[in-house]
C-alpha positions as CSV (number, residue, x, y, z in Angstrom):
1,X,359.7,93.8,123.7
2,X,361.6,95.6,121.1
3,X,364.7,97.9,122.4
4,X,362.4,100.7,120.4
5,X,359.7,99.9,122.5
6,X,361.2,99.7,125.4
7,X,362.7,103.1,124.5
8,X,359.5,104.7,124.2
9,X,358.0,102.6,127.3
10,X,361.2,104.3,129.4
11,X,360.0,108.1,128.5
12,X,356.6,107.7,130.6
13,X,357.0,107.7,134.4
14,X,354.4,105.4,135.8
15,X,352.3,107.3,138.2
16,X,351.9,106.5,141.9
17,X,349.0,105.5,143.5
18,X,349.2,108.7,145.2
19,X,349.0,110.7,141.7
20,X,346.3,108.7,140.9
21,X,343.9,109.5,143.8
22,X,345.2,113.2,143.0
23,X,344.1,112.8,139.5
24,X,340.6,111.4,140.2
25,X,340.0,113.3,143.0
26,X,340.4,116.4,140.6
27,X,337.9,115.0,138.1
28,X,335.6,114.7,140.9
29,X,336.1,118.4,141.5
30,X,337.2,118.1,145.2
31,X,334.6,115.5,146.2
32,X,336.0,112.6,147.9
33,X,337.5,109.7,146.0
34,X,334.9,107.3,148.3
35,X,332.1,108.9,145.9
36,X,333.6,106.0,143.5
37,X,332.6,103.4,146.3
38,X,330.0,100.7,145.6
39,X,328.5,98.0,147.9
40,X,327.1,94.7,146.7
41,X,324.4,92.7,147.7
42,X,326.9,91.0,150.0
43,X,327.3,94.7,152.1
44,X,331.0,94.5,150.6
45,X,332.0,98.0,149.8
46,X,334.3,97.9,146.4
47,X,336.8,100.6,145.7
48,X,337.5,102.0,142.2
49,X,340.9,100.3,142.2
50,X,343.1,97.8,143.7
51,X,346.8,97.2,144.0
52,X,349.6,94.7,144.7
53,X,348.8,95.7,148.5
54,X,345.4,93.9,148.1
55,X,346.7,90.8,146.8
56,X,346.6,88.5,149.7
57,X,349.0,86.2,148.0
58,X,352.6,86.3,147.6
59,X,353.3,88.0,144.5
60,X,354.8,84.6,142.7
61,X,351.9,82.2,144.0
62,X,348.9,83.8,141.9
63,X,346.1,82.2,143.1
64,X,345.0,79.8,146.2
65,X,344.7,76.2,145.2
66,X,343.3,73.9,145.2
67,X,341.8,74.6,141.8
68,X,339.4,72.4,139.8
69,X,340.6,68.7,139.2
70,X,340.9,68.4,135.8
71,X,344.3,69.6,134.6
72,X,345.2,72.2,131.8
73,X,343.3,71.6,128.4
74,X,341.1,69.7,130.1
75,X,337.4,71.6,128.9
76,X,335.0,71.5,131.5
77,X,331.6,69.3,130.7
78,X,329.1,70.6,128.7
79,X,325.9,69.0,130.7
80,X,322.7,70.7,128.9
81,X,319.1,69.4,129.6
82,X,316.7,67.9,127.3
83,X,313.5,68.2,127.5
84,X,311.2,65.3,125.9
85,X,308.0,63.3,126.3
86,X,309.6,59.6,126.4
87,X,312.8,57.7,126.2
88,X,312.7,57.5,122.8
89,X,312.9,60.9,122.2
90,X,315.5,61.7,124.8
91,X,317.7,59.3,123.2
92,X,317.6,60.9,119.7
93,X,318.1,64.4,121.0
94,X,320.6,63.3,123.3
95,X,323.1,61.7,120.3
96,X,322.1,64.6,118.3
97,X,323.6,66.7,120.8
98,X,326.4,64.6,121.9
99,X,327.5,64.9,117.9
100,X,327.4,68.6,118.5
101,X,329.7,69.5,121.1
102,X,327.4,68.5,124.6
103,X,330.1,65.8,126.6
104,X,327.4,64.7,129.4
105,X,324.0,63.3,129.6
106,X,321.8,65.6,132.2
107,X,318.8,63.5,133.3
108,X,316.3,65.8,135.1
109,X,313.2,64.2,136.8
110,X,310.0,63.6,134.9
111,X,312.1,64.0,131.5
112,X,311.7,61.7,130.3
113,X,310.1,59.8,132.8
114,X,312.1,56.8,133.7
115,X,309.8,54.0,135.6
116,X,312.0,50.9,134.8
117,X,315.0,49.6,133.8
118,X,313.8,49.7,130.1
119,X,313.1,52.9,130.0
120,X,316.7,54.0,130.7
121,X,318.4,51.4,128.7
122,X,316.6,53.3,126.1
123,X,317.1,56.7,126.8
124,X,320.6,55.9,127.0
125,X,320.9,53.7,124.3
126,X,323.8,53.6,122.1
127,X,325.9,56.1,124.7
128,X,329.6,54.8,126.2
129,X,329.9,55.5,129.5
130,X,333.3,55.7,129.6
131,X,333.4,59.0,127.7
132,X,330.1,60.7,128.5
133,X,329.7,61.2,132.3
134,X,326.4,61.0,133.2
135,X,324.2,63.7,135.4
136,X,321.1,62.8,137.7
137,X,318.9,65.8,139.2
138,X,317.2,63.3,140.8
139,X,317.5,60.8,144.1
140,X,319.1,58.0,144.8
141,X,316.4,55.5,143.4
142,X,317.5,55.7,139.9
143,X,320.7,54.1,141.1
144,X,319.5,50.3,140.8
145,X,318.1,50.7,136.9
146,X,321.2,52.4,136.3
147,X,323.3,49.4,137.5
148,X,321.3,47.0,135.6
149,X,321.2,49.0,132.3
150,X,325.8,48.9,132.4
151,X,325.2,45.0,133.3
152,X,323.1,44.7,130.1
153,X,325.6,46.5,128.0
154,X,328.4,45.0,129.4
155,X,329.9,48.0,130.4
156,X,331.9,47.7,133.9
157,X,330.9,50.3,136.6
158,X,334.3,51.3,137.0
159,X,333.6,53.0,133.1
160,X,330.4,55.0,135.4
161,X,331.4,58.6,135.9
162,X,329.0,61.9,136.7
163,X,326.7,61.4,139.4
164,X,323.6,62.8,141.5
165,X,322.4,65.7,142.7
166,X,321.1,64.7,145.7
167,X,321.1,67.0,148.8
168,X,318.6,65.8,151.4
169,X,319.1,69.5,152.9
170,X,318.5,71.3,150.0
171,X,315.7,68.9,149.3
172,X,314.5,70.2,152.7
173,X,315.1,73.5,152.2
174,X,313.2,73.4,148.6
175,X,309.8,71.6,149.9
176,X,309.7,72.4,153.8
177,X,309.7,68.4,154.6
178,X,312.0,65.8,154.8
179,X,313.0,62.1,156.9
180,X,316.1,63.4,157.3
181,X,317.2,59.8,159.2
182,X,315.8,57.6,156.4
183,X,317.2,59.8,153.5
184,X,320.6,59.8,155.3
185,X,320.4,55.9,156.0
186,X,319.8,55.9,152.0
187,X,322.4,58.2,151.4
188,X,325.0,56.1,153.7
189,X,324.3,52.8,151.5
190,X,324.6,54.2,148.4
191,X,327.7,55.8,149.5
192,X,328.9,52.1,150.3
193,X,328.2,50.9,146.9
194,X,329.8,53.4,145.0
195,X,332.9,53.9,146.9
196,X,333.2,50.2,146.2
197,X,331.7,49.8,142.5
198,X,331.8,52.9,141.1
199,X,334.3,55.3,142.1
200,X,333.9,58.1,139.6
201,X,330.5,58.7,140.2
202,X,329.4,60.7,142.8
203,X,326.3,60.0,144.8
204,X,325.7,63.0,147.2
205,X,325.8,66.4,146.3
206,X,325.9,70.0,148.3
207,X,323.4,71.9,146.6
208,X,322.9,75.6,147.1
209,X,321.1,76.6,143.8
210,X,317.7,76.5,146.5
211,X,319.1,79.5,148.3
212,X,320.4,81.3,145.2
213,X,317.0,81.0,143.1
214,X,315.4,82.2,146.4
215,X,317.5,85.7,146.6
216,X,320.5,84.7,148.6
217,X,323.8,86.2,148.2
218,X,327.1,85.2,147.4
219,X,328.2,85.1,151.2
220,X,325.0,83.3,152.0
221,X,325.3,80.7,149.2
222,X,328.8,80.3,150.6
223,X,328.1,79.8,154.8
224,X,325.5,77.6,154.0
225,X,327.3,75.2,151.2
226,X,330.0,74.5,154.1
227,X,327.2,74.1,156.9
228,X,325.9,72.0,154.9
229,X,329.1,70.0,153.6
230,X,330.0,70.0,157.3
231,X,326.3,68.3,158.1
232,X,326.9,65.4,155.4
233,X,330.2,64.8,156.9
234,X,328.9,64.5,161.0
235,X,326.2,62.6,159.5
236,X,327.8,59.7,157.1
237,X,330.4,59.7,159.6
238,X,327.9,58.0,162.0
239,X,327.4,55.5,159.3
240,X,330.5,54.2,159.7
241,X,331.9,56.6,156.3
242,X,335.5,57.6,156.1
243,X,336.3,61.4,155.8
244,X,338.0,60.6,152.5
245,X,335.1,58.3,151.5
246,X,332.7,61.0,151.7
247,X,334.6,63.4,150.4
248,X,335.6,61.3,147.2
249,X,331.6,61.4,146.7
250,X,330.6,65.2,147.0
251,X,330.0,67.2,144.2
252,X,329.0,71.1,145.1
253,X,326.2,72.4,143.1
254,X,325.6,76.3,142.6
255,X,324.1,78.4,140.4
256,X,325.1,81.5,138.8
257,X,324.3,85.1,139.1
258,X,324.8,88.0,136.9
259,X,327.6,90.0,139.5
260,X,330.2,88.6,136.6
261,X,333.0,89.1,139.7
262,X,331.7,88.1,142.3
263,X,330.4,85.2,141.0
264,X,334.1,84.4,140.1
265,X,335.3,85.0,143.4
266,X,332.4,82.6,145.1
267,X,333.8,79.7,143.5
268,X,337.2,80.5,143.8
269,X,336.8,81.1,147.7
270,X,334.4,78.3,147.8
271,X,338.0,75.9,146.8
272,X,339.7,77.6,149.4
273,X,336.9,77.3,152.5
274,X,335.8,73.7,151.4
275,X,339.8,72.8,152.0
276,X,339.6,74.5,155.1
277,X,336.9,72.6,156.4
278,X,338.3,69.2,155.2
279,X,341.4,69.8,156.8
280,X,339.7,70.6,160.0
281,X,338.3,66.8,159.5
282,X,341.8,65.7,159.2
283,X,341.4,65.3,155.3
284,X,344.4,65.2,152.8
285,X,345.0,66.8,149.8
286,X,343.2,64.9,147.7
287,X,340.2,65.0,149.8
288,X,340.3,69.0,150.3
289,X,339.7,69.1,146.3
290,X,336.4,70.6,145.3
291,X,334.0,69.2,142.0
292,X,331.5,72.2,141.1
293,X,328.6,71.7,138.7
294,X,326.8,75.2,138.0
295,X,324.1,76.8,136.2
296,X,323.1,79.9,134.7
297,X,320.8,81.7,137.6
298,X,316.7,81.4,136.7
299,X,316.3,84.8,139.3
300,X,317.0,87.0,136.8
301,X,315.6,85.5,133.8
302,X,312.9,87.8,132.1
303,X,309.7,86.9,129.6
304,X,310.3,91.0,128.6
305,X,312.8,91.4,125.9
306,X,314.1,87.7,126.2
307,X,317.0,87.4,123.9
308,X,318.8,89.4,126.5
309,X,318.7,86.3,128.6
310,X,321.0,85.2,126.0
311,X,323.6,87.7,127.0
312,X,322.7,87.4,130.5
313,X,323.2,83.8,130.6
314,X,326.5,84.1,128.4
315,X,328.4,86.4,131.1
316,X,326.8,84.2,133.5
317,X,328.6,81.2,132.1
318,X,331.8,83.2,131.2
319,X,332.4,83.6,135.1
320,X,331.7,80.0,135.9
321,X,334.3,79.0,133.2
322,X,336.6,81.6,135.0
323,X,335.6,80.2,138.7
324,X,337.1,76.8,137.3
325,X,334.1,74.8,137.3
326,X,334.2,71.2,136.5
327,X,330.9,71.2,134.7
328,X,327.9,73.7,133.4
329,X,324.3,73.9,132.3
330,X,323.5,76.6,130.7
331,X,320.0,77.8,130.8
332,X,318.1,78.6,127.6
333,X,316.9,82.1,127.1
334,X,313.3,81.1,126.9
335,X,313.4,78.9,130.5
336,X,311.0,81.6,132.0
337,X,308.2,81.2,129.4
338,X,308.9,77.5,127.4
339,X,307.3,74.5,128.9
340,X,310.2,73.0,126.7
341,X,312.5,75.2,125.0
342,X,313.0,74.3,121.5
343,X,315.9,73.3,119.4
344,X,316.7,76.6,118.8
345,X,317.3,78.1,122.2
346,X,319.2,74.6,123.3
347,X,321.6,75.2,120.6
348,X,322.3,78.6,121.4
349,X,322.9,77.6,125.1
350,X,324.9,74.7,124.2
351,X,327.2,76.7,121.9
352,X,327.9,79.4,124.4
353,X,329.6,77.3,126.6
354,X,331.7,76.0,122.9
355,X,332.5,79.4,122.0
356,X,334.3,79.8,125.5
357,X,336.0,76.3,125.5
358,X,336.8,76.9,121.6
359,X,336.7,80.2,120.3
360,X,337.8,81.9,124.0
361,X,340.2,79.5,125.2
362,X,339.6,79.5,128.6
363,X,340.5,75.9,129.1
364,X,344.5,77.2,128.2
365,X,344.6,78.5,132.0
366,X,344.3,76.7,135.3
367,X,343.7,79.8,137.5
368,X,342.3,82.5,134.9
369,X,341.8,84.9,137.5
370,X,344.6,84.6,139.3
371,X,346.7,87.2,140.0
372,X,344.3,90.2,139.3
373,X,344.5,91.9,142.3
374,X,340.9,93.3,142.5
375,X,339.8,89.1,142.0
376,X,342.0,87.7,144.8
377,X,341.2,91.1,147.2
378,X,337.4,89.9,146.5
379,X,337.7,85.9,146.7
380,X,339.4,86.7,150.2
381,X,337.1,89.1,151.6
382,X,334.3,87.2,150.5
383,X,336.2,83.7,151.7
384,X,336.5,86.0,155.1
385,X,332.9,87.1,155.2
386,X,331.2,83.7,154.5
387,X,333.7,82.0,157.1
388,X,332.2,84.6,160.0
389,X,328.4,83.4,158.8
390,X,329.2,79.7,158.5
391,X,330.3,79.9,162.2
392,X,327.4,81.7,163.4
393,X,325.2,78.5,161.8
394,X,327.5,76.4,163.5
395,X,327.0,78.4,166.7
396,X,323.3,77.3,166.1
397,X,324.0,73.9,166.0
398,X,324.4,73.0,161.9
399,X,322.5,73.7,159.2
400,X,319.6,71.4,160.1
401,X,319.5,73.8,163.4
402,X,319.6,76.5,161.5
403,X,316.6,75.6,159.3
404,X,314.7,74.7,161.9
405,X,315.2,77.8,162.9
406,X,314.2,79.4,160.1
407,X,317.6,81.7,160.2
408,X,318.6,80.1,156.4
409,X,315.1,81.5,155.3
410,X,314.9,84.8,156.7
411,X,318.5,86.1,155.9
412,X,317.7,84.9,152.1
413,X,314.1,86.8,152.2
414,X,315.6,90.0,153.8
415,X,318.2,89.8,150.7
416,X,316.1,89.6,147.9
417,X,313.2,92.0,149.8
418,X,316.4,94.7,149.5
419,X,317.2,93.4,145.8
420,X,313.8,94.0,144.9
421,X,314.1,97.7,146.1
422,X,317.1,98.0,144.4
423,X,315.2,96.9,141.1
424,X,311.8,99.2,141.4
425,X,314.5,102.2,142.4
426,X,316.7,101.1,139.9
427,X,319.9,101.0,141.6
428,X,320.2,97.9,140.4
429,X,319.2,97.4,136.0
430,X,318.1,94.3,134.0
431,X,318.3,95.5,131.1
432,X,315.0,95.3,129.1
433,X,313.1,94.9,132.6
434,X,313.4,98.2,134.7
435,X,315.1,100.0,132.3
436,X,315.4,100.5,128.5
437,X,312.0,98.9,127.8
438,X,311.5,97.4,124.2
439,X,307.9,98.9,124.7
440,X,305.3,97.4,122.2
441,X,307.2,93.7,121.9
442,X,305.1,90.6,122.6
443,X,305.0,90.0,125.9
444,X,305.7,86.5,126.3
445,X,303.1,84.1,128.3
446,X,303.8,83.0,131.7
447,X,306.0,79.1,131.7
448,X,303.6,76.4,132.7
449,X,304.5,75.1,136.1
450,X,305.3,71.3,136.4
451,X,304.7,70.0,140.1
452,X,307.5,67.8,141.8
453,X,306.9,64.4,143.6
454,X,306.2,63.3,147.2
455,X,308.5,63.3,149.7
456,X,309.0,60.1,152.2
457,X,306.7,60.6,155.4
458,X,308.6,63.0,157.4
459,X,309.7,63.7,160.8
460,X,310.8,67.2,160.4
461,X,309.4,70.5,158.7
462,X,310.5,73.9,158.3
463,X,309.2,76.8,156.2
464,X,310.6,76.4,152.7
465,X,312.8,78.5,150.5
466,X,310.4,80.3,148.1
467,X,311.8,81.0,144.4
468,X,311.6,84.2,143.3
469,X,312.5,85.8,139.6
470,X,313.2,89.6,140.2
471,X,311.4,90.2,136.8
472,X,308.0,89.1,137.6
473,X,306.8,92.2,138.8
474,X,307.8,94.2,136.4
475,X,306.4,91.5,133.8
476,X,302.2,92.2,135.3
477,X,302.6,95.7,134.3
478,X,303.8,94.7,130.8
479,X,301.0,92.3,131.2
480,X,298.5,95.1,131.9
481,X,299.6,97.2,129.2
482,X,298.8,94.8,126.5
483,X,295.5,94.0,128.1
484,X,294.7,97.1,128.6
485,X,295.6,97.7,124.6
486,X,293.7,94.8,123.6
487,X,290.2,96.5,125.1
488,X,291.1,100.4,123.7
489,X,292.8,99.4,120.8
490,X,296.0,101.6,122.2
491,X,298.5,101.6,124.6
492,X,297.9,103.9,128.0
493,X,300.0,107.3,126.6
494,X,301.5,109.8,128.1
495,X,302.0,113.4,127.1
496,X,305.4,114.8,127.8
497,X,304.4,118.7,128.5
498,X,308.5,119.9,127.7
499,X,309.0,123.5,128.7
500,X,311.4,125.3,126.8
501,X,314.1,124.9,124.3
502,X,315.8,121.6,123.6
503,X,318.7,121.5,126.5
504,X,316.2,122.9,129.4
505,X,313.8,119.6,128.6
506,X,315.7,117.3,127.1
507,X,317.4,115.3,130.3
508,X,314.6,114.9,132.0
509,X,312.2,114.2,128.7
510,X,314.3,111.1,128.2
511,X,314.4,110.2,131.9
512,X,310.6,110.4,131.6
513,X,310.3,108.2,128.7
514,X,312.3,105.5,130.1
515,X,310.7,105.5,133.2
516,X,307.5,105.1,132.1
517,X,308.3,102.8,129.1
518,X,309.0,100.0,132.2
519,X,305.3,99.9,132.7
520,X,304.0,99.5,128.8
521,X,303.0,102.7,128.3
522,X,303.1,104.7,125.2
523,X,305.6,108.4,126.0
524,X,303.8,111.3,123.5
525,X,306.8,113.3,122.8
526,X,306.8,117.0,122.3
527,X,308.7,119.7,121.1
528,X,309.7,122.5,123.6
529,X,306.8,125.0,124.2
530,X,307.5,128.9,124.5
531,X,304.6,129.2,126.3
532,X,301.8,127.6,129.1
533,X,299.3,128.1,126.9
534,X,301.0,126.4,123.8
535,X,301.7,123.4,126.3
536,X,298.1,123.5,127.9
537,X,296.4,123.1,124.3
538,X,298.7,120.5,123.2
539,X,298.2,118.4,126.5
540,X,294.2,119.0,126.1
541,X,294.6,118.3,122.6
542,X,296.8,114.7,123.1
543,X,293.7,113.4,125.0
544,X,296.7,110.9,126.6
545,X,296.3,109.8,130.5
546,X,298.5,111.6,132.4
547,X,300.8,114.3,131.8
548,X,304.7,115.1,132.7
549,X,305.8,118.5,132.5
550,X,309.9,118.5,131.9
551,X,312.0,121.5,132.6
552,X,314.7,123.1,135.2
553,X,314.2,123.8,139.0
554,X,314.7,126.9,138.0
555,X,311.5,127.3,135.7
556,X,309.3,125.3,137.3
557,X,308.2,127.9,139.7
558,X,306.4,129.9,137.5
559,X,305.3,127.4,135.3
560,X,303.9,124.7,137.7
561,X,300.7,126.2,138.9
562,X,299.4,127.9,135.7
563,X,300.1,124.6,133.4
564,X,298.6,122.1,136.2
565,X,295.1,124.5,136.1
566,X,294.8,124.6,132.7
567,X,294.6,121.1,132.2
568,X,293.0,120.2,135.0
569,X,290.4,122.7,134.9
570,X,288.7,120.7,131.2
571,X,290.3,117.5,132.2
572,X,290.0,117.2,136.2
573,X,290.6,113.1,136.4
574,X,294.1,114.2,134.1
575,X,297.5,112.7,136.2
576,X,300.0,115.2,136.1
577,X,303.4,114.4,137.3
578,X,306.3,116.7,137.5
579,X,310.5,115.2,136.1
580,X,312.1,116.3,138.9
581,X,312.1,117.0,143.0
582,X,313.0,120.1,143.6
583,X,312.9,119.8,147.4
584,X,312.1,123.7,148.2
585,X,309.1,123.5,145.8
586,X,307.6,120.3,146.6
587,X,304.9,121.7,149.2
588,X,303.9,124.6,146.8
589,X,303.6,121.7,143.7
590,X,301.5,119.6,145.2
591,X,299.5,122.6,147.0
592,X,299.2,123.3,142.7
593,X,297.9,120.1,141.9
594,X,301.1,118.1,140.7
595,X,300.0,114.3,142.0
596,X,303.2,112.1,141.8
597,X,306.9,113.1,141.0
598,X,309.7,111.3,139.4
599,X,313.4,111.7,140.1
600,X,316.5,109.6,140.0
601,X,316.1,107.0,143.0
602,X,311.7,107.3,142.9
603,X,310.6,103.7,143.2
604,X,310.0,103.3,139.2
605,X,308.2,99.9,140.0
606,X,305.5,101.6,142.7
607,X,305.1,104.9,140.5
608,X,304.7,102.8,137.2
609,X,302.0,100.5,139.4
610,X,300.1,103.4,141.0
611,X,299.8,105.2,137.6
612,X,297.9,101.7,136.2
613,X,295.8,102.1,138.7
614,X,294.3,105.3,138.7
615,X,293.8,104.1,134.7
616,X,291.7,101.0,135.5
């Protein structure tokens, strides 16, 4: 800093936290500064602002390690599906993409479908091992064709890095059935082999994406990813596994939601619990170290509006860059509606994650967070909160207990049962969804479903995870809408009845409209009327569906009852809703003939849906 600067910076007194609180406390004219106060999903309350007395690190340590493994300048992997028909055609898009900036091959199941060792020699042919890690979403029985495929290329296994996503619990978890002691006997051998023949690649994975795509929360996700952890460990140890052994072939899978900081926080506190746990095993250093893979969340993926997944799924992939993970997927913005999404949207999702690495140069920083004292105040309490619920599985006997128990299943229900309330009162906003409507856009058709394979004849079955999207509901009443436009050659309309000059309708004319756009239907603006008369001819004259009168509390008194006659006295099966809840007045309203109100906190989902029906 310049000795100018530094003059200058010396003339301003930096205020106290005290002075602060004063401060907002007076722009809140005298209401509490808690009025700032928010609570997540999670039931954390967070505070308008932090300070050095919430950073539960010394001030020179910023940060908990252990971090990710890779070092500084070391870019995280860019692991993007492909979708194709055969091995042919996975292999052409696959170099394509590897020449533009993907760095790992992401095999899902079925695509392409792999039945013998030719098939993947071809998929993956012309592809070097040794510098494109490789990615399985699938179980362990791809293991032998991938051996035999490196034999025929003469590449040593040693040169084999990436691994499997295979989680017999999330596996449970996901379909309701499993052989949980076959699948772990599998596990255990494959285990053996690659701890022996190929030590990069990692054959066992702790996969919470299930629980996330089902509704859970960030404290959920986290008490179940070490209850689960914990369960492979008890488990392989049986099978004669070393603590380090198993460790050395974990990778954690999670997906990733749109609270941008919290989602930082879960994988930052998931470093810091997993080394916990290990240490509790008796693990060192090396074996406390966490490798994350992530994805962009499907739950809050949308067929309304969808290139605002694209700036869903950027933030989404921001904060896994941010949480330090050691590789990504990033959806593509048509995922809920594409059977395959096409070049296009694969490109955009692949150079999201280059943009970051390149253009935002969050590979410069081991620890980006670090430091910020709202981030670590958050990773802790989080860390803190998760801790309490993994004990409580463990109090149940493990997560196989637990899921047996159907604990896992209800906790996640009761989470997104309150996230969808949030939605239809519109607490909580996806943008394009419950609020801001792009009203008249195509509305997208539903994704064709693609049915997974058979499990092993089990011995153990619980009620499954179901996956939600909190879009869907609000995507039927855009569905509605346009059929409903298709058979009368217009949208459903509403008149907006707005009593008044400009600023006594105005606010709650443009509440109206966006509250109503949610569910397709088309808002008939008006100018102020001076009059109930005026208004009444204009709302007789619009023909429309329903009618919203807009005003003050103050008005409404004597304008309710003489505007709601009028209308209804030509047009009797007329909906007329009042923008507003003036508590004192409801009784006398509705005594008039109002039939629904609408107010900041109405359920917008369950107002928009009741209005459809009284139209079909």
């Amino acid at each position: 800093m310049s000795e100018s600067s530094a003059a200058l910076f010396a003339e301003f007194t930096p205020p106290s936290y005290e002075e602060w609180v004063e401060a907002t406390v007076q722009s809140l004219k005298g209401r509490p500064l808690a009025k700032l106060n928010s609570q997540t999903a999670e039931g954390i309350e967070i505070r308008p602002f932090y300070t050095t007395a919430d950073n539960p690190n010394e001030p020179s340590q910023p940060g908990q390690p252990p971090y990710r493994r890779g070092t500084l300048n070391q870019p995280w992997l860019i692991a993007q599906p492909i979708p194709a028909a055969t091995p042919q055609q996975f292999n052409q898009a696959l170099l394509a993409n590897l020449r533009r900036g993907q760095t790992a091959v992401y095999l899902q199941p079925g695509q392409p479908p792999i039945n013998t060792t030719a098939d993947l020699a071809t998929a993956l042919d012309g592809v070097v091992f040794a510098a494109a890690p490789i990615l399985l979403a699938s179980g362990p029985a791809i293991l032998p064709l991938l051996s035999e495929v490196l034999a025929q290329t003469n590449q040593p296994l040693s040169d084999l890095h990436g691994g499997l996503w295979h989680d017999p619990l999330a596996e449970l978890a996901q379909s309701g059935t499993a052989a949980l002691e076959y699948t772990y006997q599998e596990v255990a051998n494959w285990l053996h082999w690659a701890v022996e023949n190929a030590p990069n690649f990692r054959t066992l994975a702790v996969d919470t994406a299930v629980y996330h795509n089902g509704g859970a929360n960030a404290v959920q996700e986290l008490a179940f990813a070490l209850a689960t952890g914990v369960q492979h460990m008890r488990t392989l140890q049986d099978h004669g596994l070393s603590i380090a052994q198993i460790a050395s072939q974990l990778r954690f899978v999670f997906a990733i939601g749109g609270d941008f900081f919290m989602e930082i926080a879960k994988l930052r506190a998931a470093r810091q619990l997993w080394a916990q746990v290990v240490a509790a095993f008796g693990g060192d250093a090396e074996a406390q170290k966490m490798v994350i893979h992530a994805e962009t969340a499907v739950t809050n993926l949308s067929r309304l509006d969808p290139y605002v997944n694209m700036l869903r799924t950027t933030t989404e992939a921001f904060a896994a860059a941010v949480g330090g993970v050691d590789s990504l997927c990033t959806l593509p913005f048509n995922q809920p509606f594409a059977a395959e999404p096409d070049e296009f949207a694969r490109r955009i999702a692949r150079n999201q994650q280059l943009i970051l690495q390149e253009e935002a140069n969050l590979t410069q920083l081991i620890d980006p967070a670090g430091g910020a004292y709202y981030a670590e105040w958050l990773t802790d309490h989080l860390g803190q909160t998760a801790w309490a619920l993994f004990q409580e599985i463990e109090a149940q006997g493990g997560m196989v207990a637990a899921l047996q128990a159907g604990l896992p299943q209800q906790w996640v229900a009761a989470t997104a049962v309150a996230r969808a309330a949030n939605l239809a009162k519109r607490k909580e906003v996806l943008v394009g969804v419950n609020q801001y409507a792009n009203v008249g856009e195509p509305v997208n058709g539903e994704r064709s479903s693609v049915s997974g394979g058979q499990s092993p004849s089990s011995n153990l079955q619980i009620q499954p995870i179901q996956p939600i999207r909190l879009a869907e509901p609000y995507e039927a009443l855009r569905d509605w809408a346009a059929v409903y436009e298709t058979r009368n050659g217009r949208r459903p309309q509403i008149f907006l009845a707005n009593m008044g000059p400009i600023r006594q309708h105005k606010a709650r004319a443009d509440f109206t409209r966006g509250f109503f756009e949610v569910g397709g239907f088309e808002i008939v603006d008006s100018e102020g009327f001076d009059g109930v008369e005026t208004a009444v001819a204009a709302a007789l004259s619009a023909n429309a569906h329903a009618v919203v009168i807009c005003s003050t509390d103050e008005t409404y008194p004597a304008l309710v009852k003489p505007l709601v006659q009028g209308i209804k006295a030509q047009q009797p099966d007329t909906v007329v809703i009042l923008a507003g809840y003036p508590q004192d007045q409801i009784e006398a309203h509705k005594a008039a003939g109002i039939d629904a109100f609408i107010y900041l906190g109405a359920d917008c989902l369950a107002l928009n849906q009741w209005l459809q029906s009284q139209l079909s």
